[in-house]
C-alpha positions as CSV (number, residue, x, y, z in Angstrom):
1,X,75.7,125.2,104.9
2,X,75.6,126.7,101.4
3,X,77.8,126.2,98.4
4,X,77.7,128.7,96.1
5,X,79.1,126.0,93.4
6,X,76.9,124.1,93.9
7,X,78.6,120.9,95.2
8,X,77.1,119.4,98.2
9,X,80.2,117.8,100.0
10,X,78.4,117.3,103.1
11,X,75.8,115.0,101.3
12,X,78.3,113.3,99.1
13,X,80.6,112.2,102.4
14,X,77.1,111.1,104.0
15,X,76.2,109.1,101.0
16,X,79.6,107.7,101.4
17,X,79.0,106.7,105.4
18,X,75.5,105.4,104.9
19,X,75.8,103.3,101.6
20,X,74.4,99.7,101.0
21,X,76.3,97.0,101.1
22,X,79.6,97.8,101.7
23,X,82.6,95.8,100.6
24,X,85.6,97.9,102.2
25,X,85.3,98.8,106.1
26,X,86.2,102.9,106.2
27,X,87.1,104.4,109.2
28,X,85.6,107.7,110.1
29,X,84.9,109.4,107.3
30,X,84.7,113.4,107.7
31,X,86.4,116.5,106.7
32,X,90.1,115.6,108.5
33,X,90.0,112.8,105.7
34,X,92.3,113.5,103.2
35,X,90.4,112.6,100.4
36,X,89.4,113.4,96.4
37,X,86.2,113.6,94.8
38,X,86.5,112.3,90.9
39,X,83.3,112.8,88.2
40,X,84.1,109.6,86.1
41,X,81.8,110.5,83.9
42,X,84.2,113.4,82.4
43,X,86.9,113.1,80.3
44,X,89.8,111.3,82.0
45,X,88.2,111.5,85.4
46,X,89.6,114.5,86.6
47,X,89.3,115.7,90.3
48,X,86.5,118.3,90.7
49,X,87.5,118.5,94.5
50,X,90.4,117.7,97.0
51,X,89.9,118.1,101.1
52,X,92.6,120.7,102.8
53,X,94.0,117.6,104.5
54,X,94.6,115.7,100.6
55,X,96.4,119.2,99.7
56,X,98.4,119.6,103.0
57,X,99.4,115.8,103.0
58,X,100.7,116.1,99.2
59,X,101.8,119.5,99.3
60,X,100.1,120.6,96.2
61,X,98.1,123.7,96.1
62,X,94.3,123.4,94.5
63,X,94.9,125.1,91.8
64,X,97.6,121.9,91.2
65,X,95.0,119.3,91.7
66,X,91.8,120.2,90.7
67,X,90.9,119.3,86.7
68,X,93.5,116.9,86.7
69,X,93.5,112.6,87.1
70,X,94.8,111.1,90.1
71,X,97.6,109.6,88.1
72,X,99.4,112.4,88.5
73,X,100.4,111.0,91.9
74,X,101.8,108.1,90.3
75,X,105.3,109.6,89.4
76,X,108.0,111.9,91.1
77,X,107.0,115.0,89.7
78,X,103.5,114.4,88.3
79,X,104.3,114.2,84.8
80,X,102.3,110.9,84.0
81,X,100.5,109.8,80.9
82,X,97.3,107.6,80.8
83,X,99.5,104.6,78.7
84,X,102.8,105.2,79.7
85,X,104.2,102.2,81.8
86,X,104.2,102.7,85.8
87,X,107.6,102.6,87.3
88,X,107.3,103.9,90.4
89,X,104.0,101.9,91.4
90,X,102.5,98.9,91.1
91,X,100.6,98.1,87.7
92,X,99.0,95.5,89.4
93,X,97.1,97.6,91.6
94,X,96.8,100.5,89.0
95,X,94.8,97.9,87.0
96,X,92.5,96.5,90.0
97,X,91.3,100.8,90.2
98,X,90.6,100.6,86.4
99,X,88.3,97.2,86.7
100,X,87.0,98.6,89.8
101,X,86.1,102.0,87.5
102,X,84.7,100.3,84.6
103,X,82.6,97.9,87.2
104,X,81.5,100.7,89.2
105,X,82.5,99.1,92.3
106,X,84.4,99.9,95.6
107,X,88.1,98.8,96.0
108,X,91.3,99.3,98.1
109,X,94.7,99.4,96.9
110,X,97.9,100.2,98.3
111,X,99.9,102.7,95.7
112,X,103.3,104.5,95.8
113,X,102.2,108.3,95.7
114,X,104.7,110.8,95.3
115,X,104.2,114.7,97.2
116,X,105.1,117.9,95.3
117,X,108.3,118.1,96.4
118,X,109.0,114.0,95.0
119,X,109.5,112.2,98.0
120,X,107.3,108.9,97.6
121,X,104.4,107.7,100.4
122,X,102.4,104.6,100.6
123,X,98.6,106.0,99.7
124,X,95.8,103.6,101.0
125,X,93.4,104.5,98.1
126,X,89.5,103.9,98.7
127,X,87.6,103.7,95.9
128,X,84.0,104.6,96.3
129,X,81.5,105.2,93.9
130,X,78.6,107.1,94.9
């Protein structure tokens, strides 16, 4: 399989099936997954990929998702800053994904998401660095 971008996604979910020392059990973890792909080393680590089954299960197109921070999830209609206070989800668990971020280690966290068209679900976010 080639990618003319560049981005090996195949090796990445590997990496992600076949990592030491787990903390968090995944389940299967291919393609159906509805999943992101985050570079936290750029500015506000913005998505730099989201599975068909992320942008069917949220309802946002690519173009929608791709270059911007998960946060955007966070609130009925995306619009979201890094400081502003979380009403719709728990700042608890927004906090444990930070530490988790900074420490460069995996986590789990239960968040109020909200789809493209505002109606909220319960996202079971993975954190996985690789």
């Amino acid at each position: 399989i080639y990618s003319s971008s560049g981005f090996d996604l195949l090796s990445l979910l590997a990496r992600v099936v076949h990592r030491p020392n787990p903390s968090i059990t995944l389940g299967p973890v291919d393609l159906t997954c509805a999943f992101t792909v985050v570079d936290t080393r750029r500015f506000d680590q913005r998505i730099i990929y989201a599975s068909p089954t992320f942008l069917q299960l949220t309802g946002y197109p690519e173009a929608d998702v791709v270059g911007r921070n998960c946060r955007f999830l966070q609130a009925p209609g995306g619009n979201i800053q890094p400081a502003d206070e979380r009403k719709w989800t728990s700042p608890e668990s927004v906090r444990t994904v930070h530490k988790a971020l900074a420490a460069g280690k995996e986590c789990q966290v239960s968040l109020i998401n909200y789809k493209r068209g505002g109606h909220a679900f319960v996202n079971l976010v993975s954190l996985i660095p690789v």
